[in-house]
C-alpha positions in Angstrom: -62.2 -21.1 -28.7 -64.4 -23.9 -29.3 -62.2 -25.4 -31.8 -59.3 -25.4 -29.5 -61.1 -26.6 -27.1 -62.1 -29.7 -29.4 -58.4 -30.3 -30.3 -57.3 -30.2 -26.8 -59.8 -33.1 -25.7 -59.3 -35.1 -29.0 -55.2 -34.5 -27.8 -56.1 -35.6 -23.8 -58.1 -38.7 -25.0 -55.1 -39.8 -27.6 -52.7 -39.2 -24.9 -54.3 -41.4 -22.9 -54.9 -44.1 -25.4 -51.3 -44.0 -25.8 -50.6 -44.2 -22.2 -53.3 -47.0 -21.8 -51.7 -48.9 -24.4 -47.9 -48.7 -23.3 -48.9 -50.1 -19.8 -50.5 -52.8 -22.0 -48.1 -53.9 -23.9 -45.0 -53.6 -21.5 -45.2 -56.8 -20.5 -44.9 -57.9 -24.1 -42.2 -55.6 -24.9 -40.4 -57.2 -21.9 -40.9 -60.6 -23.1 -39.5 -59.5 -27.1 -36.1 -58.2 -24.9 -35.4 -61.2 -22.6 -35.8 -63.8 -25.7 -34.0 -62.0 -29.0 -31.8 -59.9 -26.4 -28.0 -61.1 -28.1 -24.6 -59.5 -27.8 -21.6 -60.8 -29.1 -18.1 -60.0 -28.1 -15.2 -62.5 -27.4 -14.0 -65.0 -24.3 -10.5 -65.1 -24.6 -9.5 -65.2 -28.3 -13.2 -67.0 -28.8 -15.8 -65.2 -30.3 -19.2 -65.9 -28.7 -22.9 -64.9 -28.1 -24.8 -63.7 -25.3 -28.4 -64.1 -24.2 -30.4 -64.4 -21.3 -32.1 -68.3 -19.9 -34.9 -68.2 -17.9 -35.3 -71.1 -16.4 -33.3 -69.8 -13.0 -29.3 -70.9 -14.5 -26.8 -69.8 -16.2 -25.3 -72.3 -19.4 -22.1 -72.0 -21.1 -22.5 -73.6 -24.5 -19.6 -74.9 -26.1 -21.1 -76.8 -29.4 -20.4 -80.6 -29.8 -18.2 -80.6 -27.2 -20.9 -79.9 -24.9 -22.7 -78.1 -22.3 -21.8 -76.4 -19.2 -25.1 -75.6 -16.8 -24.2 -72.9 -13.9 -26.8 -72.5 -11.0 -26.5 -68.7 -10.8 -28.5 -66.3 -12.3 -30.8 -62.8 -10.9 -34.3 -64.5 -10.2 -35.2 -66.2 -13.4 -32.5 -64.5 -15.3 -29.4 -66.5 -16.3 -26.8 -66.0 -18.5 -26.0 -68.1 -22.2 -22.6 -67.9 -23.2 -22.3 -69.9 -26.6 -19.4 -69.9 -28.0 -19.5 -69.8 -31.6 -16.8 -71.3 -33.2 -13.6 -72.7 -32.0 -10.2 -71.1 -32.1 -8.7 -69.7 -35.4 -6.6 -73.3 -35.9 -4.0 -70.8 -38.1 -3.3 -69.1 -34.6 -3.1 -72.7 -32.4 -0.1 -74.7 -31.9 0.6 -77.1 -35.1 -3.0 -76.1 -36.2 -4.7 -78.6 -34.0 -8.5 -77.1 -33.3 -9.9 -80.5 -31.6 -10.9 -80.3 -27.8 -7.4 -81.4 -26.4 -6.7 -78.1 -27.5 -8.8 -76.4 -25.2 -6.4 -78.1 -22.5 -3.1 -77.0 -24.1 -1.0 -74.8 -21.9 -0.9 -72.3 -24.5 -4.7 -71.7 -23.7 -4.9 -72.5 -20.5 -2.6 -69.4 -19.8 -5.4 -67.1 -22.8 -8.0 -68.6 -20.5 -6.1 -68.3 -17.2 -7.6 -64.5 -16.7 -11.3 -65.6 -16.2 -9.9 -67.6 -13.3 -8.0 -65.1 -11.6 -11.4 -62.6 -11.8 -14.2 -64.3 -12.8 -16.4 -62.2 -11.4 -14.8 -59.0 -12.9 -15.2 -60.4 -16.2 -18.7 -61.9 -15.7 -19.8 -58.0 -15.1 -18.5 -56.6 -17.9 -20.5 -59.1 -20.1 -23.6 -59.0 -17.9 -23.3 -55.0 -18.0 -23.3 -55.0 -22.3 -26.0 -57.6 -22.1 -28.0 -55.4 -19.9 -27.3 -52.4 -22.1 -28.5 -54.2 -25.0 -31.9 -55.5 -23.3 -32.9 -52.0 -22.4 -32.2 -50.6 -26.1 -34.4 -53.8 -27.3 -37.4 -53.3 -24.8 -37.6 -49.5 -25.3 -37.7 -50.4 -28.8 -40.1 -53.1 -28.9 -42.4 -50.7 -26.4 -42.5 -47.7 -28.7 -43.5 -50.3 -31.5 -46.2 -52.3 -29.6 -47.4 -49.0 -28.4 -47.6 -47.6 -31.8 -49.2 -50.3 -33.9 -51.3 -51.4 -30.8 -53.0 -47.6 -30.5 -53.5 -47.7 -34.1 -55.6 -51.1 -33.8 -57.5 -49.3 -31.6 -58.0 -46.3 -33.5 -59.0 -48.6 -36.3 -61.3 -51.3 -34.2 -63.3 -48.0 -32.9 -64.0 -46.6 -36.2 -64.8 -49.8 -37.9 -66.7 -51.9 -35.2 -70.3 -50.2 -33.9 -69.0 -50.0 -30.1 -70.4 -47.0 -29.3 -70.3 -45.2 -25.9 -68.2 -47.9 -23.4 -68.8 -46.4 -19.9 -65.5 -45.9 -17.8 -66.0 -48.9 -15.6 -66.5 -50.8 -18.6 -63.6 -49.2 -20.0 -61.5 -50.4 -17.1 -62.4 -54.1 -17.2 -61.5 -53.9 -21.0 -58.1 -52.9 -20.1 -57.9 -54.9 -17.0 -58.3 -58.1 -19.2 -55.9 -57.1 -21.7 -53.4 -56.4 -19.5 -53.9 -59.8 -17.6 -53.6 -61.5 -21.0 -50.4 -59.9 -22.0 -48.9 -60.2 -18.8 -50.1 -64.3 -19.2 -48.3 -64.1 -22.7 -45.2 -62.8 -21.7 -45.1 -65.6 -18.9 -45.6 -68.3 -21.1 -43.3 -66.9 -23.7 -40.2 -66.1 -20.8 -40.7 -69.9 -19.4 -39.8 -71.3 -22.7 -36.2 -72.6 -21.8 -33.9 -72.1 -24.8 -30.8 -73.6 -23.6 -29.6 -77.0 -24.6 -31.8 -79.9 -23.1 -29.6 -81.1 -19.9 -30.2 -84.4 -21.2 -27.7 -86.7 -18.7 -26.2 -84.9 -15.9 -22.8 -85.1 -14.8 -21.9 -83.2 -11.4 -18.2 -80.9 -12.1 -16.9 -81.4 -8.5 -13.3 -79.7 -9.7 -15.6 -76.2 -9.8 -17.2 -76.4 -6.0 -14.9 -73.9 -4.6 -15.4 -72.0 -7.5 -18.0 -69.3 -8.4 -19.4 -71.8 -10.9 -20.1 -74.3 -7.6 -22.6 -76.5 -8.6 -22.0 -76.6 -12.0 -23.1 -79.9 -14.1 -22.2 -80.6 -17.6 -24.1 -83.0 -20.3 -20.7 -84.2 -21.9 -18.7 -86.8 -20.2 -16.1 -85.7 -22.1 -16.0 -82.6 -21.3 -16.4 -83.3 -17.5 -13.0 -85.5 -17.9 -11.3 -82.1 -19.5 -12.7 -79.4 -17.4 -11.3 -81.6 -14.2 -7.5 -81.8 -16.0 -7.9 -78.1 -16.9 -9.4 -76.3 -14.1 -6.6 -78.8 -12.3 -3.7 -76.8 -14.2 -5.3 -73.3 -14.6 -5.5 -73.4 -10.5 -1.5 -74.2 -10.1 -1.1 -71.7 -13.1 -2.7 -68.8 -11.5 -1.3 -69.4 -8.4 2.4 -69.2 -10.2 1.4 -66.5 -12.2 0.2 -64.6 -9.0 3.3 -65.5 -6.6 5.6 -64.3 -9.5 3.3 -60.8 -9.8 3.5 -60.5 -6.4 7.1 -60.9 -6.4 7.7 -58.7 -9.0 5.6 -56.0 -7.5 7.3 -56.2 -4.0 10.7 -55.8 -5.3 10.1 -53.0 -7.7 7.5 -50.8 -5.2 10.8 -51.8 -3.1 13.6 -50.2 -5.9 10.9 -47.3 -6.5 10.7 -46.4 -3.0 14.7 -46.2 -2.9 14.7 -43.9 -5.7 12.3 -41.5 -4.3 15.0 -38.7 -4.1 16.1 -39.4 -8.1 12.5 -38.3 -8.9 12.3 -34.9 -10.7 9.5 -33.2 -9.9 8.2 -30.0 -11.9 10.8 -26.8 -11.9 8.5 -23.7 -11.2 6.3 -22.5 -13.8 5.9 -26.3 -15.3 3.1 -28.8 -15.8 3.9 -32.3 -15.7 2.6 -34.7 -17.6 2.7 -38.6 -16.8 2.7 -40.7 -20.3 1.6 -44.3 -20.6 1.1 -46.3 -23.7 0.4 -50.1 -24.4 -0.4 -51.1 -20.8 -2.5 -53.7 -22.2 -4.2 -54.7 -18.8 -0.9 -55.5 -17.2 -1.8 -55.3 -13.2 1.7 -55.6 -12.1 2.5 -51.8 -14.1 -0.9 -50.7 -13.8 -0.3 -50.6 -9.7 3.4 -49.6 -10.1 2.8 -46.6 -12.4 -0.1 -45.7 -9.9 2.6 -46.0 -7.0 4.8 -43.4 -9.2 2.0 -40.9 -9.7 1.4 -41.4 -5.9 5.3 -40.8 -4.7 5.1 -37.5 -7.3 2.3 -36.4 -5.2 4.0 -36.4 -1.7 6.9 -35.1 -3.1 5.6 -32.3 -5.1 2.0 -31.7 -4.1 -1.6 -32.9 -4.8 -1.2 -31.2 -8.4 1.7 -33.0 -9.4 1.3 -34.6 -12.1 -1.6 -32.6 -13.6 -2.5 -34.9 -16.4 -2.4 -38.6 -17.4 -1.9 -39.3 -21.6 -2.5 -42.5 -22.8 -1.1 -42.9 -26.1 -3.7 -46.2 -26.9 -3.6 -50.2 -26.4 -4.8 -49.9 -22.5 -6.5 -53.6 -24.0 -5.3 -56.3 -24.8 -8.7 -57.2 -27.1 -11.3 -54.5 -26.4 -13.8 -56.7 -24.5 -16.5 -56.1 -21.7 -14.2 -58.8 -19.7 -11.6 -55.8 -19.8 -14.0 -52.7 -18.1 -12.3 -53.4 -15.6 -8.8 -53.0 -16.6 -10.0 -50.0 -18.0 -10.9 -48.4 -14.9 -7.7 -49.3 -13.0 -5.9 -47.2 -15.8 -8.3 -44.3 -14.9 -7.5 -44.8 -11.5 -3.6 -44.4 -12.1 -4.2 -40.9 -12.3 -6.2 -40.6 -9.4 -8.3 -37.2 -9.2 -6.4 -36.0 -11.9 -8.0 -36.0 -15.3 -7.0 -38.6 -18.2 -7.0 -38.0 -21.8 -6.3 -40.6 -24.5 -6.7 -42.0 -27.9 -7.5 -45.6 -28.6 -5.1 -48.0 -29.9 -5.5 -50.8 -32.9 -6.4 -53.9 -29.6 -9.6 -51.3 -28.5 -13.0 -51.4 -30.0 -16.1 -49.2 -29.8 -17.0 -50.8 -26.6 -13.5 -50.2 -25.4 -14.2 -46.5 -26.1 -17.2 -46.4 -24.1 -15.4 -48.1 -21.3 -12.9 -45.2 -21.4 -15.6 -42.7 -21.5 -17.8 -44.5 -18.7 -14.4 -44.4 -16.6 -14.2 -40.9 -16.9 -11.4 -39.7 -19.8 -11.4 -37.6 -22.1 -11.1 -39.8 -25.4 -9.8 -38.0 -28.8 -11.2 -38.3 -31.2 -10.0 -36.2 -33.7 -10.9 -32.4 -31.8 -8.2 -30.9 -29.9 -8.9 -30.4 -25.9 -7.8 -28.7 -22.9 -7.1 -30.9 -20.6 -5.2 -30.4 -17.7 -4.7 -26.7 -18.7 -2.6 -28.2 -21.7 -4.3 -28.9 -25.3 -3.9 -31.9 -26.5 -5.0 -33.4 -30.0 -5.6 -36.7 -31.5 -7.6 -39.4 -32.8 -7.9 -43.4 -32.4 -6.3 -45.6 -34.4 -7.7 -46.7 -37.3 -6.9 -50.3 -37.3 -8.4 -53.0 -35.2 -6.5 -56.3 -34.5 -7.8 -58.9 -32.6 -5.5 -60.9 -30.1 -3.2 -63.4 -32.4 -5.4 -61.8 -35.7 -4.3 -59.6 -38.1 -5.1 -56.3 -38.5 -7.5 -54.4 -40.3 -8.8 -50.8 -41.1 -12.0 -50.0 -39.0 -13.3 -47.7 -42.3 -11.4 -45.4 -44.7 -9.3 -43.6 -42.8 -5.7 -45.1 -43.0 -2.6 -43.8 -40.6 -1.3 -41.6 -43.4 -5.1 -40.0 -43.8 -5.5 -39.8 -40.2 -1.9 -38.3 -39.4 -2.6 -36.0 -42.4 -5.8 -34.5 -41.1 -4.3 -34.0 -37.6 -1.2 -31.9 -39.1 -4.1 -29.4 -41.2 -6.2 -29.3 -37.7 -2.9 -28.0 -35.6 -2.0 -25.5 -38.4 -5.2 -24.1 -36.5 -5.3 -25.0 -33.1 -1.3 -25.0 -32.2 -1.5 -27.9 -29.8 0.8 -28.5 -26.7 0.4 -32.3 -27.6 -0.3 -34.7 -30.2 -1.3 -38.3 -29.3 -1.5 -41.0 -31.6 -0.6 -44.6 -31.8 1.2 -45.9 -34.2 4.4 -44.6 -36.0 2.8 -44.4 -39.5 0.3 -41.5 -38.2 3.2 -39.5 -36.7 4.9 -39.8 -40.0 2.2 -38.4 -41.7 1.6 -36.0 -39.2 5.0 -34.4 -39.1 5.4 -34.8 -43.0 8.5 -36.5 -42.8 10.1 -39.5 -45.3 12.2 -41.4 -42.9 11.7 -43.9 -41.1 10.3 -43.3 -37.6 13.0 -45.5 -35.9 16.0 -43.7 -37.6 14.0 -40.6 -37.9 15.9 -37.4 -36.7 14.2 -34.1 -37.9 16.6 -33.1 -40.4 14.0 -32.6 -42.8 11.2 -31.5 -40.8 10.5 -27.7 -40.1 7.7 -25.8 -38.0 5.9 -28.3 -36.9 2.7 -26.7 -34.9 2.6 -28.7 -31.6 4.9 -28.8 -29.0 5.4 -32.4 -28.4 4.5 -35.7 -31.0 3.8 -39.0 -29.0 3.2 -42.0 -30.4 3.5 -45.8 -29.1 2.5 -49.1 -30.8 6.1 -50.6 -31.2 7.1 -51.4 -28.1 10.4 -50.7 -28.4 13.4 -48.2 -26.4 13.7 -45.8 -29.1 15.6 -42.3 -28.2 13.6 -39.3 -28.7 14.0 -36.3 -31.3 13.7 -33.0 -31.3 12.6 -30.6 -34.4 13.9 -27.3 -34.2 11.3 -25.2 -35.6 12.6 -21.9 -37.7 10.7 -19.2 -34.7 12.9 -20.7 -32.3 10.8 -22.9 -30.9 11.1 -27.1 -30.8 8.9 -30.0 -30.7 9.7 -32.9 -29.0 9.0 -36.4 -30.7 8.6 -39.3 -28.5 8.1 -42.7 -29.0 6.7 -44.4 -26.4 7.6 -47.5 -24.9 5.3 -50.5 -23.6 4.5 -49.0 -20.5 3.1 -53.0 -19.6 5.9 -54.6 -20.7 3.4 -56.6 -23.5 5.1 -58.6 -25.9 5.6 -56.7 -29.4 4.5 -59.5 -31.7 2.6 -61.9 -29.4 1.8 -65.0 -31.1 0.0 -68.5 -29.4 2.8 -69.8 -28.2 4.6 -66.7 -27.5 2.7 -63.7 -25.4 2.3 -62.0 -22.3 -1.0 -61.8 -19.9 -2.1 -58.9 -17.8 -2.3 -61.5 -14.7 1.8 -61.8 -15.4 5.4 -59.6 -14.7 6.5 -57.5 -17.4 7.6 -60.0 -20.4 9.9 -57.4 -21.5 11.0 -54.3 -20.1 8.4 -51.9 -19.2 8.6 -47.9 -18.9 7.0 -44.6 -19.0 7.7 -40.8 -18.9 7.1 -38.0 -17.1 7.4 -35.2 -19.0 7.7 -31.3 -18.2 6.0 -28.1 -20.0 6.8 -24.6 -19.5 3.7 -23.3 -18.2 4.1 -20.0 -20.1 5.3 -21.2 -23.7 4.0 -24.5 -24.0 7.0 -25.8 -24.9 8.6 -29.0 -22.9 11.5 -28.1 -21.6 12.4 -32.0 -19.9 11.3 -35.4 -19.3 12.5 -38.4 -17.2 11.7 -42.4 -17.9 10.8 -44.8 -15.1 12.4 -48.2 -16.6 11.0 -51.4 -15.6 13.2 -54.3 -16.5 11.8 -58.4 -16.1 13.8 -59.3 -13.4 12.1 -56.4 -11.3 15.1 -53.9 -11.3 13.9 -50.2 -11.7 15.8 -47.4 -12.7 14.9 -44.2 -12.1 16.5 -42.1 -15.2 17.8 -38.4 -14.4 15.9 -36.0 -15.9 17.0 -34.9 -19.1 16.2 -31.1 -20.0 14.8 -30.0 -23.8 15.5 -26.7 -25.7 17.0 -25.3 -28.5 20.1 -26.8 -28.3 19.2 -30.5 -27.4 
């Protein structure tokens, strides 16, 4: 008993050290975060860094061109955006990468998006910054705490303090904290933006969230006032012709509210979207469809939303909240998806944080259907090329999905490009002419894929127990531009460029099998048609 009774007052008096120390060094820790904090993620097609002022203002660094000083910021706290190189000069028109460029209409319309929700895209980058400085002070805490407890350790057994009374104990501590805290102060003051320098006022931004705003570059005060100039009557063209667009279609949708199927008894419905890219004008469209289903059919109608990837249009924090509206489509109803080759790992945890169920390679009930994928395995940044996030290719990926449903028997596969579904259902045509001639038993009851954006009929394989599988490609449901290059895309803030559409599509609750679907079409000069229904089975 004695011996425990040691060990437990040896463990009470290192606990406490430990404790005494982490209060100590907190303000350090704090100071580490706020001043090596750094994210980096990309402003329009521009990749950049960000960290944290605090000297009470918020900067947006731009290199030679110059600097642009906000007064915003959280108490002390601003935000540094520096950009960190200019545009690819491959991807801008005639390869010019000078500053005129940054006034070209090609990107004021990439740019155009900040303007229409500024603040919207401020959070999302404020939010991974914050993330990040909360990883880095835990961090820096649980080292400071650790190498600080064992100086103490050490100092005790190599100095002759002997017995320090409590009081005395408490000064000791007292002191140290006040000189940490003193530290960290000094350190946090130190401003590591750009010197101001000169000052020239940017009048063109006082309406703006950015009122206030000065800029060190006359130069770049001469081409912010052109640009902001043009971005203002762009956005207000780009939002009379979305609101146009919108009005007439909710119009044409609300006409053909009696040509909507709704679920026969004993089905599930299922409503599909794929390559949405952010487009507002769909997003609130598709949400009106899922909302008309309802009234028709019931609060349970439809009981899923399945995103077959590309809800992005470049996976950043500006888009968390895109992200969310595509969760919202569903309402309460839960949302499953896989990520396409424009998402990144923080567009995954956008997804997650939103609320759906992302794949990733594991088949789910969702719904009360299964469903089974996994994300694409390329990454493509806006007007980029693409390339593999690791080993896994589409072939590798669709491969390991088919061995997985030999097990599982999913209702539905989701993936996003083509090349996967080939794989998957072990075909050699191509997926545009593909027909199912030489595909047998294939162990789900649906194959959806998107990627293309492109009207392509479906298939179905008639499998040798009598059941089929349908295999559908999907169509832009955002009416993105296929091949969107720098003088040739389409903006979420903008009408469908091309024509837009999504199913709904019908499982027999008691086989699994789908037994119909119908496609909502969506074409550019706002006329919707409302397809009939068209039923699936073994004679299709």
């Amino acid at each position: 008993m004695g011996r425990l009774a040691r060990w437990g007052r040896t463990a009470g008096r290192g606990a406490a050290l430990v404790a005494v120390v982490a209060v100590v060094v907190a303000p350090l820790a704090l100071a580490w975060g706020v001043t090596t904090t750094r994210v980096h993620d990309t402003i329009g097609v521009s990749p950049a860094t960000f960290s944290l002022s605090t000297d009470g203002r918020s900067a947006l660094e731009l290199g030679l061109a110059g600097t642009v000083y906000v007064p915003r910021a959280k108490g002390p706290f601003g935000l540094v955006a520096r950009v960190d190189a200019p545009t690819d000069a491959d991807a801008l028109p005639d390869g010019t990468s000078d500053l005129a460029s940054l006034v070209s209409p090609q990107m004021l319309e990439v740019y155009a998006g900040l303007y229409h929700h500024p603040g919207r895209a401020i959070d999302g980058y404020v939010d991974l910054l914050r993330a990040r400085l909360v990883h880095d002070v835990l961090l820096a805490e649980v080292l400071l705490t650790v190498v600080g407890s064992g100086a103490v350790l050490v100092l005790r057994r190599v100095l002759p303090l002997g017995e320090v009374g409590r009081g005395r104990t408490a000064g000791v501590v007292l002191l140290a904290l006040v000189l940490t805290t003193a530290s960290a102060v000094a350190v946090g003051r130190v401003d590591r933006t750009p010197a101001s320098g000169a000052s020239y006022p940017l009048p063109v931004l006082d309406d703006t969230a950015a009122a206030g705003a000065t800029t060190d570059s006359p130069v770049l005060r001469l081409l912010l006032g052109d640009a902001v100039t043009k971005i203002r009557v762009l956005t207000q063209r780009q939002t009379d012709a979305s609101d146009d667009y919108r009005t007439r279609a909710s119009a044409q949708l609300d006409a053909q509210a009696e040509a909507m199927a709704v679920p026969e008894k004993g089905e599930t419905a299922v409503l599909m979207q794929s390559d949405m890219h952010c487009n507002e004008v769909m997003i609130a469209l598709q949400t009106q469809v899922r909302r008309m289903l309802e009234k028709q059919a019931g609060s349970e109608v439809p009981a899923v939303l399945a995103i077959a990837g590309d809800l992005t249009t470049n996976g950043t924090a500006a888009e968390r909240d895109c992200v969310r509206a595509e969760r919202a489509v569903a309402g309460t109803k839960p949302v499953v998806a896989v990520t396409g080759n424009h998402e990144s790992d923080q567009s995954v945890q956008q997804m997650k944080s939103a609320g759906m169920d992302v794949l990733d390679g594991s088949t789910r009930t969702v719904g009360g259907l299964s469903f089974l994928g996994a994300p694409d395995p390329e990454r493509t940044e806006l007007f980029g090329a693409s390339h593999l996030c690791g080993t896994a290719t589409e072939t590798s990926m669709g491969t390991a999905l088919r061995r997985r449903a030999e097990d599982d028997k999913p209702t539905i596969v989701l993936v996003h490009e083509a090349y996967a579904a080939k794989a998957f259902l072990g075909t050699e045509e191509n997926m545009r002419t593909f027909d199912g001639s030489d595909v047998f038993d294939v162990p789900a009851s649906a194959v959806f894929y998107g990627h293309w954006h492109r009207s392509v009929p479906p298939r179905v394989v008639q499998n040798s127990d009598g059941t089929w599988t349908l295999v559908m490609e999907l169509d832009t449901s955002g009416g993105a531009i296929a091949t969107p290059t720098f003088n040739h895309f389409s903006t979420p803030w903008t009408p469908p460029a091309q024509e837009a559409s999504f199913p709904v599509v019908f499982v027999d609750d008691e086989t699994r099998l789908v037994t119909g679907y119908q496609l909502y079409s969506f074409a550019t000069d706002g006329t919707v048609t409302v397809q009939p229904r068209v039923d699936v089975g073994p004679t299709s």
